[in-house]
C-alpha positions in Angstrom: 157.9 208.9 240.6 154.4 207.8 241.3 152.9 210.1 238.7 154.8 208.5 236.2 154.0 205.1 237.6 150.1 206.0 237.4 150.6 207.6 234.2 153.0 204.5 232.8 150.7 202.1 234.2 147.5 203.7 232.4 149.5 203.8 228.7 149.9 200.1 229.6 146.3 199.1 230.2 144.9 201.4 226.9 147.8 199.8 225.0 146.7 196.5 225.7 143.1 197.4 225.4 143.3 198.5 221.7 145.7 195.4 221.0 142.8 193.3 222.5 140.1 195.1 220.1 142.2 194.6 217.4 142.4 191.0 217.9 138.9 190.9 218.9 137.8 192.3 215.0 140.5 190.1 213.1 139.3 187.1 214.7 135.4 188.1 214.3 136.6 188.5 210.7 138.3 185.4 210.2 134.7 183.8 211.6 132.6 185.5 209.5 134.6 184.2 206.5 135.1 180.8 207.7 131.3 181.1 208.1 129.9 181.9 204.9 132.6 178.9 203.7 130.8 176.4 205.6 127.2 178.1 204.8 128.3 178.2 201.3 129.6 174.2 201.0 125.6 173.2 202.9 123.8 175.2 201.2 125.0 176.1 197.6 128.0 173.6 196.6 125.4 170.8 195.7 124.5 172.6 193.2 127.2 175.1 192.1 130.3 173.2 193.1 132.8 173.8 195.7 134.8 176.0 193.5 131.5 177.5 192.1 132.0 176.7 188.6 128.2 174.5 189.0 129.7 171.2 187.2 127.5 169.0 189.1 124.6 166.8 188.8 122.1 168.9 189.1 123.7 171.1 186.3 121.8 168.3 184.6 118.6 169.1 185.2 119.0 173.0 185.7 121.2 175.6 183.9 123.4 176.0 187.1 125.8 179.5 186.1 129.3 179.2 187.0 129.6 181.9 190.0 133.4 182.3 188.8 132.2 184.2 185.4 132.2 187.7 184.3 128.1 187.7 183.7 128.4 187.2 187.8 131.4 189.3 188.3 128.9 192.1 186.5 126.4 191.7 188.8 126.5 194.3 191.7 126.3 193.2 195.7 122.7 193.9 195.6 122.1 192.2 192.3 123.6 188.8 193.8 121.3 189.6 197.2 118.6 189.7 195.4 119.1 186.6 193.9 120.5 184.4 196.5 118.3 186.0 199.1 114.4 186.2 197.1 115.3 184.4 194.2 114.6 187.1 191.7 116.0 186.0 188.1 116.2 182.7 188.9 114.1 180.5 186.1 115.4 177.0 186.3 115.8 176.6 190.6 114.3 179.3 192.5 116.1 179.7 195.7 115.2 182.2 198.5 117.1 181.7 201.3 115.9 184.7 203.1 112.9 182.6 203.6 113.7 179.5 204.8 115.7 180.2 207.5 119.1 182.3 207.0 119.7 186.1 207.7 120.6 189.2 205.9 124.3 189.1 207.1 124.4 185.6 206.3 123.7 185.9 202.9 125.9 189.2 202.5 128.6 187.0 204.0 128.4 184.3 201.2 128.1 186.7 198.3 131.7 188.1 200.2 132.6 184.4 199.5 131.2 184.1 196.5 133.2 186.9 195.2 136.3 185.7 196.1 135.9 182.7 192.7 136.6 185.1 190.4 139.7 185.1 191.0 140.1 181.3 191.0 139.1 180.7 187.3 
């Protein structure tokens, strides 16, 4: 009886160590996305709208694109990195936002967010 107790009481604690872990990555998840939401309404929704489809002002001034179409569905990960992150084909309003103060995973994270327009248009 007190092997199986030992043995019963060790399935216990790995079962609720794995349910804890599991938890522990679907809320780190949910945070990353909520995250680059946030970021993404600062940072970019000034310009390209909250639903990025960049009717704004300053679409006005600049040829804003509308992060919902297929030209930016095209574009590969590292294609939207390197523009949101060093500001490579960027004519009209040069953004680098590697450089003034947010990270790699940051800006991977809002591309992840970005992504998810496309299939709001």
């Amino acid at each position: 009886m007190h092997i199986w107790h030992s043995r019963n009481h060790f399935c216990y604690r790995t079962g609720a160590l794995a349910v804890a872990a599991v938890l522990c990555l679907a809320f780190s998840a949910r945070s990353a996305a909520q995250d680059a939401k946030e970021l993404y309404s600062q940072k970019c929704a000034s310009c390209h709208a909250a639903d990025g489809s960049g009717h704004t002002a300053a679409n006005n001034k600049m040829k804003i694109p509308d992060l919902r179409s297929a030209r930016i569905k095209q574009m590969s990960d590292e294609e939207l990195y390197s523009a949101t992150a060093q500001g490579k084909s960027h004519e009209s309003y040069p953004h680098a936002f590697l450089h003034v103060g947010l990270t790699e995973q940051q800006i991977r994270d809002l591309i992840q967010y970005i992504r998810t327009f496309a299939d709001k248009k």
